[in-house]
N, C-alpha and C positions, 0 to 999 in steps of 0.2 A: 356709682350711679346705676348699673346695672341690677345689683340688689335691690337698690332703692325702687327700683321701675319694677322689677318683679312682683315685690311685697303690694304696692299701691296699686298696682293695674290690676293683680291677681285679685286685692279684696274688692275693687269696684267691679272686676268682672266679678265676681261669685254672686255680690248684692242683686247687679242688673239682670243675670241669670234667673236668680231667683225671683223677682219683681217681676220681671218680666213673662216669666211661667206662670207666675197666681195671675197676670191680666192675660192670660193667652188659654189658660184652662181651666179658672174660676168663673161662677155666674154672678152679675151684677151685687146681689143679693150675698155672696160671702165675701166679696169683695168691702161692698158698705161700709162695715167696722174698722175697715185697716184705711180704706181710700173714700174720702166722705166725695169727693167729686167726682164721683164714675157717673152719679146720677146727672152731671151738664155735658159728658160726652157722649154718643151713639157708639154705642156695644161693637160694630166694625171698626171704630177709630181706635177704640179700647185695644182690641185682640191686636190692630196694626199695630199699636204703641208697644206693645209684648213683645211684638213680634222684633221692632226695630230696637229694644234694650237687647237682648236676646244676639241680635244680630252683631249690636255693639260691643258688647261684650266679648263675641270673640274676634273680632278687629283691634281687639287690645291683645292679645295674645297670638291668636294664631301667626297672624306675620312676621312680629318679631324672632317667634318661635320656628318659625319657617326657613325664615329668610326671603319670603317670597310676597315680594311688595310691603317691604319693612314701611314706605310713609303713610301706610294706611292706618296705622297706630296713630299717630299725630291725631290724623282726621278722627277717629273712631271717638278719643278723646275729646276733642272739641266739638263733636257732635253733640257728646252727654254732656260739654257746657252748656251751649242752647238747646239740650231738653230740658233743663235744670231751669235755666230762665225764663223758656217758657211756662216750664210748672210752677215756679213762682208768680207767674202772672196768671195761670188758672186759678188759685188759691186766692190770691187778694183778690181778682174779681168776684170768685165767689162766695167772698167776707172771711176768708179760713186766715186768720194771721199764722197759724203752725207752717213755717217755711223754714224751720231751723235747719230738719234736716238736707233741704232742698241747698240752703246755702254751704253746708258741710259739701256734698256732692258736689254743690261748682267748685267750689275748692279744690276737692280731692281732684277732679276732674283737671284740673286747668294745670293742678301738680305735673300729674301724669303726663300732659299735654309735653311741658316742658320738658319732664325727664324721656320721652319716649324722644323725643329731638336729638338727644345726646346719648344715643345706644349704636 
């Protein structure tokens, strides 16, 4: 289990990391091509969203890694279930049916969820 929750939290942090930096220090405008819906959110909500993947990402790691407040793992995980389903529902509102990889994510997410319970 242990391995198992390393390997899976490690790759969802690295993603959210990375996601998270191109919305936190890219402009509207390079963004565009990779995220067609930056143009229905305000540029502050954008850089907040960066900021709280960002943030997620090492609440998958640092704690357990700590030891210090290991259930924040849990939480950090099911956080990025419901940003996941909320990005799903950004996308079909704004006619975008590409949610594939947003449903991989709950997934991965919700894995993690369960494995970081059992560490």
């Amino acid at each position: 289990m242990n391995i198992a929750y390393w390997t899976i939290a490690g790759l969802l942090a690295i993603f959210y990391v990375y996601a998270g930096t191109l919305k936190v220090i890219r402009s509207r405008d390079q963004l565009r091509p990779m995220m067609a819906w930056v143009d229905h959110m305000p540029l502050p909500a954008l850089r907040a969203l960066g900021a709280v993947e960002i943030l997620g990402a090492a609440g998958l790691i640092l704690p357990p890694l700590t030891g210090i407040a290991p259930s924040l793992a849990p939480a950090a995980a099911i956080g990025f279930v419901l940003l996941q389903a909320g990005a799903i529902t950004v996308h079909l509102m704004g006619g975008d049916r590409r949610i594939t990889l947003n449903a991989g994510l709950i997934a991965t997410a919700a894995v993690t969820t369960w494995l970081a319970t059992r560490l």
